[in-house]
C-alpha positions as CSV (number, residue, x, y, z in Angstrom):
1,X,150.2,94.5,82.7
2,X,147.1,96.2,82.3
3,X,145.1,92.5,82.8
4,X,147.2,92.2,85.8
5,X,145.6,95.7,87.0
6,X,142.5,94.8,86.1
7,X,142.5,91.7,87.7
8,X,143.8,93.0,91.3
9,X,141.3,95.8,91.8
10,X,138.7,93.2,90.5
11,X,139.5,90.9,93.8
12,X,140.1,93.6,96.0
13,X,136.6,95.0,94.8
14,X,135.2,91.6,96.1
15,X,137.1,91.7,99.5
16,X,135.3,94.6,100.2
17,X,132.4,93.5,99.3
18,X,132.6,90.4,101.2
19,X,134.4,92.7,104.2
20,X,130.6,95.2,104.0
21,X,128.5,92.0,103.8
22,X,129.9,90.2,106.7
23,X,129.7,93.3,109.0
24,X,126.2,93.6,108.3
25,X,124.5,92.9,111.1
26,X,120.8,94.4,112.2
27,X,118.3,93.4,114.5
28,X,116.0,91.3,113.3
29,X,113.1,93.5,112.2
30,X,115.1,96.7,112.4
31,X,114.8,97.2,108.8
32,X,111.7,97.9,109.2
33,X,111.6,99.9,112.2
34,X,108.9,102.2,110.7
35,X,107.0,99.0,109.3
36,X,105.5,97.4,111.7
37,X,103.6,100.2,114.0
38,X,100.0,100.1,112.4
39,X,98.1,97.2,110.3
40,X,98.3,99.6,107.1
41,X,102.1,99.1,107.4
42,X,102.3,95.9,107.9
43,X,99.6,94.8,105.1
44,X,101.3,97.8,102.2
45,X,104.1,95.6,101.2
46,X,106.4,98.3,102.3
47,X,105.3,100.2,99.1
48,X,107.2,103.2,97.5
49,X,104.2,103.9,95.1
50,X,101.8,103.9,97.3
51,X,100.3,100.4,97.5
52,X,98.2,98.3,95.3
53,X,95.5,100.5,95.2
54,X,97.0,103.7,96.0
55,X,95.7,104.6,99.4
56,X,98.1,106.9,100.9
57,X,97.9,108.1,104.7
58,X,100.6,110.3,106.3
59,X,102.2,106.9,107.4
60,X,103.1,105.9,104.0
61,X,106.2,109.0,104.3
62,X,107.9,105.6,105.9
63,X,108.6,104.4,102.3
64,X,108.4,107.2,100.1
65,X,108.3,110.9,101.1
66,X,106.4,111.7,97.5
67,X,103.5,109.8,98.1
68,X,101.6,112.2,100.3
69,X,102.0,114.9,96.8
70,X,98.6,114.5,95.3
71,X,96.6,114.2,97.8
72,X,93.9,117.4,98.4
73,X,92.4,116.4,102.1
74,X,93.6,116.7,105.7
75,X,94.2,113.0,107.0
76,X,94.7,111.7,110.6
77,X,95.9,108.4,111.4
78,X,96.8,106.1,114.3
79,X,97.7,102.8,115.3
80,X,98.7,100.7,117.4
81,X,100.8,97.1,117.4
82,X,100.7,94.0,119.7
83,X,103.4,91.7,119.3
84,X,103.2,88.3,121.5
85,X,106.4,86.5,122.2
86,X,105.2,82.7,122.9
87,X,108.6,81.9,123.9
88,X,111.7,84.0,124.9
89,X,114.7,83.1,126.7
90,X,114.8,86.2,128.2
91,X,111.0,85.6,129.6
92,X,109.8,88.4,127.3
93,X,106.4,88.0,126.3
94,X,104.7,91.3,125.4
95,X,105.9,94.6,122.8
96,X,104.4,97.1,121.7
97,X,104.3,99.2,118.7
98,X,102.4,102.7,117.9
99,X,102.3,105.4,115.8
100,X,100.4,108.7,115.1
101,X,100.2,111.0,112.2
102,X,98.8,114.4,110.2
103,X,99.0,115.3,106.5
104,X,98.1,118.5,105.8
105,X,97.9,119.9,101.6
106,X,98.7,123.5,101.0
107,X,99.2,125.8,97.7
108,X,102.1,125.2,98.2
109,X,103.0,121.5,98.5
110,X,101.7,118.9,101.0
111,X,102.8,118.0,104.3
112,X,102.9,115.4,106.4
113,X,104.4,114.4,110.2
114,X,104.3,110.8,111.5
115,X,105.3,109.8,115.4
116,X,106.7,106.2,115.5
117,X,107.3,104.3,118.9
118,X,108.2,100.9,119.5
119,X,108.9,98.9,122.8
120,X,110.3,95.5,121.5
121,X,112.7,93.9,123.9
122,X,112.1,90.1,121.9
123,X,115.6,87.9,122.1
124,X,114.0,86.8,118.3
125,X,113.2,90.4,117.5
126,X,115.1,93.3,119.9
127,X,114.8,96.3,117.9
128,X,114.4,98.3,121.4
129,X,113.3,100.9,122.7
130,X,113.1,104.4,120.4
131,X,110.5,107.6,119.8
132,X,111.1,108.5,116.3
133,X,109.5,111.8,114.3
134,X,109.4,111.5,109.9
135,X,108.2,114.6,108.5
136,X,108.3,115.3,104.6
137,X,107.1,118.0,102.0
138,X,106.4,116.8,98.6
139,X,104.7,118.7,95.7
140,X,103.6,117.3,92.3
141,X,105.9,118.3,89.5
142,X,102.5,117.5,86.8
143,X,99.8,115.6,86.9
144,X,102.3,112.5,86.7
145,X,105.3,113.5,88.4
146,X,105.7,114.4,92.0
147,X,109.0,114.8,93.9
148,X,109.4,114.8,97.9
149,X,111.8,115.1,100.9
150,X,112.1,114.4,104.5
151,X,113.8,114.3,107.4
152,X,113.9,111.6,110.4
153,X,114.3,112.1,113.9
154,X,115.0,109.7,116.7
155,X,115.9,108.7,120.2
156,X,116.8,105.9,121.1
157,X,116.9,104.3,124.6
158,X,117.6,101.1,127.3
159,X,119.7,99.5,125.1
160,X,122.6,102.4,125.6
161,X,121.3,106.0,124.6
162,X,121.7,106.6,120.9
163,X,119.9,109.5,118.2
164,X,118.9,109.4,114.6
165,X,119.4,112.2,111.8
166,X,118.6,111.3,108.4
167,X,116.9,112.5,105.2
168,X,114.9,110.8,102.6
169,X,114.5,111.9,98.4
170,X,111.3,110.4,96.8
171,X,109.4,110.6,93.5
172,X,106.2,109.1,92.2
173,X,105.0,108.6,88.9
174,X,101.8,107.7,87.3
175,X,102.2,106.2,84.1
176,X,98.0,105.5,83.4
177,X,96.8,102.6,82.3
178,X,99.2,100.2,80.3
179,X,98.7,96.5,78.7
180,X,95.5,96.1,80.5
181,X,97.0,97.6,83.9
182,X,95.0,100.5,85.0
183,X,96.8,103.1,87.3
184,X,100.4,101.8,86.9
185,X,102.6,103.4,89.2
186,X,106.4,104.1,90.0
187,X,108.0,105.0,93.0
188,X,111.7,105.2,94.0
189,X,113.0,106.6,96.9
190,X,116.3,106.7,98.8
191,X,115.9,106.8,102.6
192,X,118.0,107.2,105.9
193,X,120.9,109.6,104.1
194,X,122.4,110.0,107.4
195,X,123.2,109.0,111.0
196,X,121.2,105.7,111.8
197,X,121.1,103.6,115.5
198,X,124.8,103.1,115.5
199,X,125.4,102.9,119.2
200,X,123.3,100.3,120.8
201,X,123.2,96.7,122.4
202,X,120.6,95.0,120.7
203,X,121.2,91.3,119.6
204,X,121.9,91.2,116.1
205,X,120.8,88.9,113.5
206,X,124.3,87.1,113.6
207,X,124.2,86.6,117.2
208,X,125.7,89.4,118.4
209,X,125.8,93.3,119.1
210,X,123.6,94.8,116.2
211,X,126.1,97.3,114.3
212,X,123.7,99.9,113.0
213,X,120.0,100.1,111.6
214,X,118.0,100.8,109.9
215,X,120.6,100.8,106.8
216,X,122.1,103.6,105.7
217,X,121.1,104.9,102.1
218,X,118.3,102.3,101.1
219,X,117.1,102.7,97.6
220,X,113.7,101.2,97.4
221,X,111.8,100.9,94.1
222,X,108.4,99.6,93.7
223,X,105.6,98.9,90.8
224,X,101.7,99.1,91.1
225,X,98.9,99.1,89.4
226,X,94.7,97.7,89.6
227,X,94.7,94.2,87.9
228,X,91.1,94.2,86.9
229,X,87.7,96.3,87.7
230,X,84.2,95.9,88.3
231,X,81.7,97.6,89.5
232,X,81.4,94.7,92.7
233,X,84.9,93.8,92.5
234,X,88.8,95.1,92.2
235,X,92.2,93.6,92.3
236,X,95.5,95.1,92.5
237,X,99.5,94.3,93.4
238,X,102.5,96.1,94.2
239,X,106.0,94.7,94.1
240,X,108.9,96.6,95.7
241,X,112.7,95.8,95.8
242,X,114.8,97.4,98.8
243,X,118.7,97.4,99.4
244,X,119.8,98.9,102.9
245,X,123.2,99.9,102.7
246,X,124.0,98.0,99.4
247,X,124.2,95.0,101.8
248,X,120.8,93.4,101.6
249,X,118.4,92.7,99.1
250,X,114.6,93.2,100.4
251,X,111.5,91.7,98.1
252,X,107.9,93.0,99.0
253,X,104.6,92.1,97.2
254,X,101.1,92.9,97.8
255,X,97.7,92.3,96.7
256,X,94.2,93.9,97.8
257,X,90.8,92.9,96.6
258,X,88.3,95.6,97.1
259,X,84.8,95.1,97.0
260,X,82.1,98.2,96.2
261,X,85.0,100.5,97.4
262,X,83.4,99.2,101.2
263,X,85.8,96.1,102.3
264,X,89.3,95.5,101.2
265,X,91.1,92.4,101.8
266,X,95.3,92.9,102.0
267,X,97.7,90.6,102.0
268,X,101.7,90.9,102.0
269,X,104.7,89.1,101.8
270,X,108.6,89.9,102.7
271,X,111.8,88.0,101.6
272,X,114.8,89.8,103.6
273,X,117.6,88.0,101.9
274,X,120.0,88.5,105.2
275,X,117.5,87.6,108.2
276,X,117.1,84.2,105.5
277,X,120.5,83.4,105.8
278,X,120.9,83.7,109.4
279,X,117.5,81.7,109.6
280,X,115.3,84.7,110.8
281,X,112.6,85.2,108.4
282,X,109.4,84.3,108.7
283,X,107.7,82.8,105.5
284,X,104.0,83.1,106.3
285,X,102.7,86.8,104.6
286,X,100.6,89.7,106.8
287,X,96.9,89.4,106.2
288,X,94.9,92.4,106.9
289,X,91.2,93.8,106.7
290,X,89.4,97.4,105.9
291,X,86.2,98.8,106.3
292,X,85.7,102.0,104.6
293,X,82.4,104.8,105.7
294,X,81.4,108.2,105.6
295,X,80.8,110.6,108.1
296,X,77.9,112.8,108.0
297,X,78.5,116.6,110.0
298,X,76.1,119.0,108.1
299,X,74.8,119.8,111.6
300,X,77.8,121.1,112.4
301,X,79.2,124.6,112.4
302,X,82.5,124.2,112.3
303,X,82.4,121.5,109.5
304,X,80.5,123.1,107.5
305,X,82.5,126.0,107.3
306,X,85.6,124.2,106.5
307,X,83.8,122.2,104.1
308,X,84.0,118.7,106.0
309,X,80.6,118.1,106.1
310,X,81.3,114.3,104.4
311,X,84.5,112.2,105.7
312,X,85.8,109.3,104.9
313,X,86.6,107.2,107.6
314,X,88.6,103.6,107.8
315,X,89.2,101.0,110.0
316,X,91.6,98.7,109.6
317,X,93.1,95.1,111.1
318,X,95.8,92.8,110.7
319,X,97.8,90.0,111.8
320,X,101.6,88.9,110.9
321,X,103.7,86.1,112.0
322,X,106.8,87.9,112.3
323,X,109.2,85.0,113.3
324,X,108.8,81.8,114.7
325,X,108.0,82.8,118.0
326,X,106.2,86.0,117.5
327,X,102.9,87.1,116.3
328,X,101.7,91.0,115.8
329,X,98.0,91.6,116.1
330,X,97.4,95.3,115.0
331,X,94.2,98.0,114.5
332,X,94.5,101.3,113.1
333,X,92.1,104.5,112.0
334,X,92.2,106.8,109.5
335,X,90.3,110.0,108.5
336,X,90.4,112.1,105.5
337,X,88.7,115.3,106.0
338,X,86.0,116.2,103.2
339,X,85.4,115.1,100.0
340,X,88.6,114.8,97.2
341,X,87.0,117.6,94.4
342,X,86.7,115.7,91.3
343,X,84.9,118.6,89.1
344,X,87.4,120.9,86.8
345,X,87.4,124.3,87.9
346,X,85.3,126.7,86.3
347,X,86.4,129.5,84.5
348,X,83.7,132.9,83.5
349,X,85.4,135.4,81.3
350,X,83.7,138.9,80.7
351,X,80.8,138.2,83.3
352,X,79.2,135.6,81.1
């Protein structure tokens, strides 16, 4: 009898599984709505621990709210997103994607606010039309552990009217070097706890009306860590798994060469198990390019006095074949504000 139980609720546990995965049914793309905006996105393998070589800007709140914790600088950043459509049955043949952002540390915690916008009308790729606002707080727990939250807000229009709410849990940690990796880092983070684009008519990737995206309650988890060092040359990876709504299964890797902490070199590659099966994936991986400098202002006032005499400034480019028939060309800049203090702080008792 109790076999017979068992049995039963094990089939009837697979019919609803089957029932969830068959009513899956996104845009293509919409999974990574907050992706594809600026060439740091598109070249950070979608990275909850903060990319190979742990270069986090207030953009990077898209995959992990916790990675902004242990940074000590203000940071601006902003980019911007072609996309190229070289045939559409629709006639489409120009989107758009941008974004804007501030991080700002405190005593308290740090920070961070990112604008997305995207204008994508693509038959191959119609994620729509939608302003969306990501803001988190995260704090470091200790020197290895930092925790973060935050909250997403949306609009979404053309395609019917539609809004987002949702919340995002993130932690980071830094486990130090380990079998030869240097820096090896953790991140998981469980995102979009909430109401997602559920009311629009974008084309799915099944060929009809899109049901909701991005998915509701994606864990993500990722790995990092620097490969090898020199003083010319560095090499690093990250590898993250996503699964949007327990209904998809999302691979990202990365790798970064850096040389003389000047020019990095990024590459990334997706496998989005779903937009495979329906035959929407595109195989080739993002390819992207930095330039790092410094920013002199000791003749300034203003800087001086808020101690931002040096920046550090970057410049960044990339290109991605998204599907068959699209292409993204994208440019970015970001600026962290001072120097990061490296020195201990140092401690006088007695008036010595």
């Amino acid at each position: 009898m109790i076999k017979r139980i068992k049995s039963k609720f094990i089939i009837f546990a697979f019919f609803l599984c089957v029932l969830n995965l068959y009513a899956y049914n996104p845009p293509a793309g919409g999974e990574n709505l907050f992706g594809i905006s600026s060439p740091t996105q598109l070249t950070s393998a979608s990275s909850a621990a903060g990319g190979a070589f742990f270069d986090v800007t207030p953009a990077s709140i898209a995959f992990n709210p916790a990675l902004p914790a242990f940074e000590q600088r203000i940071m601006l950043d902003a980019g911007y997103t072609a996309l190229f459509a070289s045939k559409d049955p629709d006639d489409e043949k120009f989107a758009s994607a941008f974004q804007g952002g501030l991080l700002v540390p405190t005593k308290w915690g740090v920070g961070a606010a990112e604008m997305y916008g995207a204008v994508i009308p693509f038959y191959e790729m119609q994620v729509g039309k939608s302003f969306n606002l990501k803001m988190s707080a995260s704090r470091d727990v200790t020197e290895k552990l930092a925790v973060g939250i935050g909250l997403t807000n949306g609009y979404f229009y053309g395609y019917n009217t539609d809004f987002m709410v949702a919340a995002d849990l993130g932690f980071v940690y830094n486990a130090g070097d380990f079998m030869g990796l240097k820096n090896l880092r953790y991140g998981i983070s469980l995102q979009n706890l909430g109401k997602t684009y559920t009311n629009t008519t974008v084309w799915g990737i099944k060929g009809k009306e899109a049901d909701f995206f991005p998915g509701i309650a994606a864990l993500r988890i990722g790995a990092a860590a620097t490969v090898f060092e020199s003083e010319l040359f560095s090499g690093a990876f990250s590898l993250d798994m996503t699964i949007p709504s327990a209904q998809n299964f999302i691979l990202d890797a990365g790798l970064q060469f850096m040389y003389r902490n000047f020019l990095k070199l990024s590459g990334a590659w997706q496998y989005n198990a779903r937009e495979v099966i329906e035959g929407s994936e595109s195989w080739l991986p993002s390819l992207g390019i930095t330039f790092k400098f410094m920013l002199n202002s000791k003749d300034s006032a203003f800087m001086k006095e808020k101690g931002w005499q040096e920046s550090e400034a970057a410049i960044t480019g990339a290109w991605k074949k998204m599907y068959e028939n699209i292409n993204a060309l994208s440019g970015g800049v970001t600026l962290k504000l001072g120097m990061k203090d490296t020195e201990a702080p140092e401690i006088k008792l007695f008036d010595e």
